[in-house]
C-alpha positions, 0 to 999 in steps of 0.5 A: 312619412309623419310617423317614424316607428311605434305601432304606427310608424311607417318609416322603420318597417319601410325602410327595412324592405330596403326602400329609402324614407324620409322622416318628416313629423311635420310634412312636406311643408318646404321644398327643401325636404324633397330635394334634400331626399332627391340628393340623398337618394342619388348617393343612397342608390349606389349601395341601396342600404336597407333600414336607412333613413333619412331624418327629420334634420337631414341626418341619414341614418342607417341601422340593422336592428336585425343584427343579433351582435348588437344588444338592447336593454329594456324592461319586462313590460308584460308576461303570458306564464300560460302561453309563455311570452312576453314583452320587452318596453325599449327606446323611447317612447314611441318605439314598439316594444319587443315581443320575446318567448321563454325559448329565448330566456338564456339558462337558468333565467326566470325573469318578472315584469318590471325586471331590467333585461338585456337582449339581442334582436332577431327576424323571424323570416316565416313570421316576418317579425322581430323578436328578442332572443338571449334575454340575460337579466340585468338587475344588478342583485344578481351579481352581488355574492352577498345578496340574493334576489327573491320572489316577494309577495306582500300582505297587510297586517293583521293578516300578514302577521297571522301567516308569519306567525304559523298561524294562517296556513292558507291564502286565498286570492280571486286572482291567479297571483300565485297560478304560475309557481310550483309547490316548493316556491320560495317567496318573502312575505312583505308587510303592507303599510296598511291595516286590511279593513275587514271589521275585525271579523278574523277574531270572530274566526280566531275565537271560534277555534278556541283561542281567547283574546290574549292569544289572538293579539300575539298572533296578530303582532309582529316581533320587535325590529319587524314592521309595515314596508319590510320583508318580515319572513321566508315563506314556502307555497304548497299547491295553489288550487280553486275552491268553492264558497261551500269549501271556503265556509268549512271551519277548518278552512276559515281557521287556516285562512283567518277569515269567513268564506264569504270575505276569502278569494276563490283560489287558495294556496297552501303556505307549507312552512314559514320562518322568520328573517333574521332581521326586517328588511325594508323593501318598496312593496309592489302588487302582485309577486315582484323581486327584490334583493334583500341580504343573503344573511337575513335568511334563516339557515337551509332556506337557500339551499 
């Protein structure tokens, strides 16, 4: 066959019903490749190995990636919170990423997209699939006494400071970003390196609450050290629930959000205490909430235990 594995290999999943095959990208174009797999069968037929290929230079090749010793490393490419699954993106490209349930996490392991993972391999004879079971992490973070990998969500300035600050106690998303984490979830606030274009409609929101300009523009800056592409605060998330425009236009509710109900995302969470890092810290921002592993003795005292 043309196609060795991926999604739409034929040589791989053959090869593991114990059927020789014969990898050949670009077809049978010469003669040789057909008595080069007739000569091979004839010393294959003696032990008939199961997941043996013969490849595209004549080399034969012979795996049992259904042995659970042998570990793989990858990347969390996707994960299911709700339907607690996900998948693992390994080997080259053309290798079909490798699906793994929360079941299979080893203790204590909470693991992201994006997160670097180690893993062994094993058949689900009822399903007749492979799947990745005692998934460890591998990011290097975790193993540094004097580092502590976090959660890390990031925000653009003004808002960003109007939270860090204690000001906005409530932020609003039209995604599920913050569904999947329990009230009492600890996450860095990131400082995004661009300026949210909302035409200055916070201060119309800021000022109906009492607050004159020199008070509005304390809130909204950061302290020195702190700044855009840095790690700014610890922040702890109360409960993430859906709202309703009518809600969302309640003064109070704009005031915690910093913003008008009609400019706020459906679902809001409750930010329950914030506090600033000891120092800024520069860290690559990403969408959505990702990980970063920042050191233990930029955290505020009581914030790690």
């Amino acid at each position: 066959d043309d196609s060795r594995d991926g999604r739409y290999g034929n040589c791989v999943p053959v090869s593991e019903l114990g059927v020789l095959t014969v990898h050949c990208p670009n077809g049978i174009y010469e003669e040789k490749i057909w008595h080069g797999a007739l000569q091979a069968y004839v010393q294959w037929y003696n032990d008939k190995l199961a997941n043996t290929i013969i490849e595209w230079d004549g080399t034969v090749t012979t795996t049992s990636i259904s042995d659970p010793s042998t570990k793989y490393e990858g990347v969390v490419k996707h994960i299911s919170y709700e339907k607690r699954f996900g998948f693992i993106r390994y080997g080259d490209r053309n290798t079909k990423d490798m699906f793994f349930h929360f079941t299979s996490l080893s203790q204590g392991v909470d693991v992201q997209e994006g997160d670097k993972v180690s893993f062994g391999i094993v058949h689900d004879s009822k399903k007749g699939k492979y799947a990745a079971r005692d998934v460890k992490l591998l990011n290097g973070s975790y193993n540094n006494v004097d580092t502590v990998n976090m959660r890390v969500f990031s925000m653009n300035l003004p808002f960003a400071a109007l939270l860090a600050n204690g000001y906005k106690t409530i932020e609003t998303r039209n995604g599920t970003m913050f569904t999947p984490y329990e009230e009492g979830t600890k996450m860095l606030l990131h400082v995004g390196r661009r300026i949210y274009p909302d035409g200055n409609r916070h201060l119309d929101v800021m000022r109906s609450g009492g607050l004159d300009d020199d008070e509005i523009e304390e809130l909204k800056s950061l302290p020195e050290g702190f700044g855009k592409g840095m790690a700014v605060a610890i922040v702890e998330i109360g409960k993430t629930y859906e709202t309703t425009l009518e809600e969302r236009c309640d003064p109070d509710f704009q005031r915690s959000v910093g913003a008008f109900g009609a400019d706020s995302g459906m679902r809001a969470t409750e930010i329950k205490r914030v506090e600033y890092l000891k120092k800024g810290a520069k860290v690559t921002g990403s969408g959505g909430v990702f990980k970063a592993a920042v050191e233990k003795n930029l955290i505020p005292e009581g914030w790690l235990d």
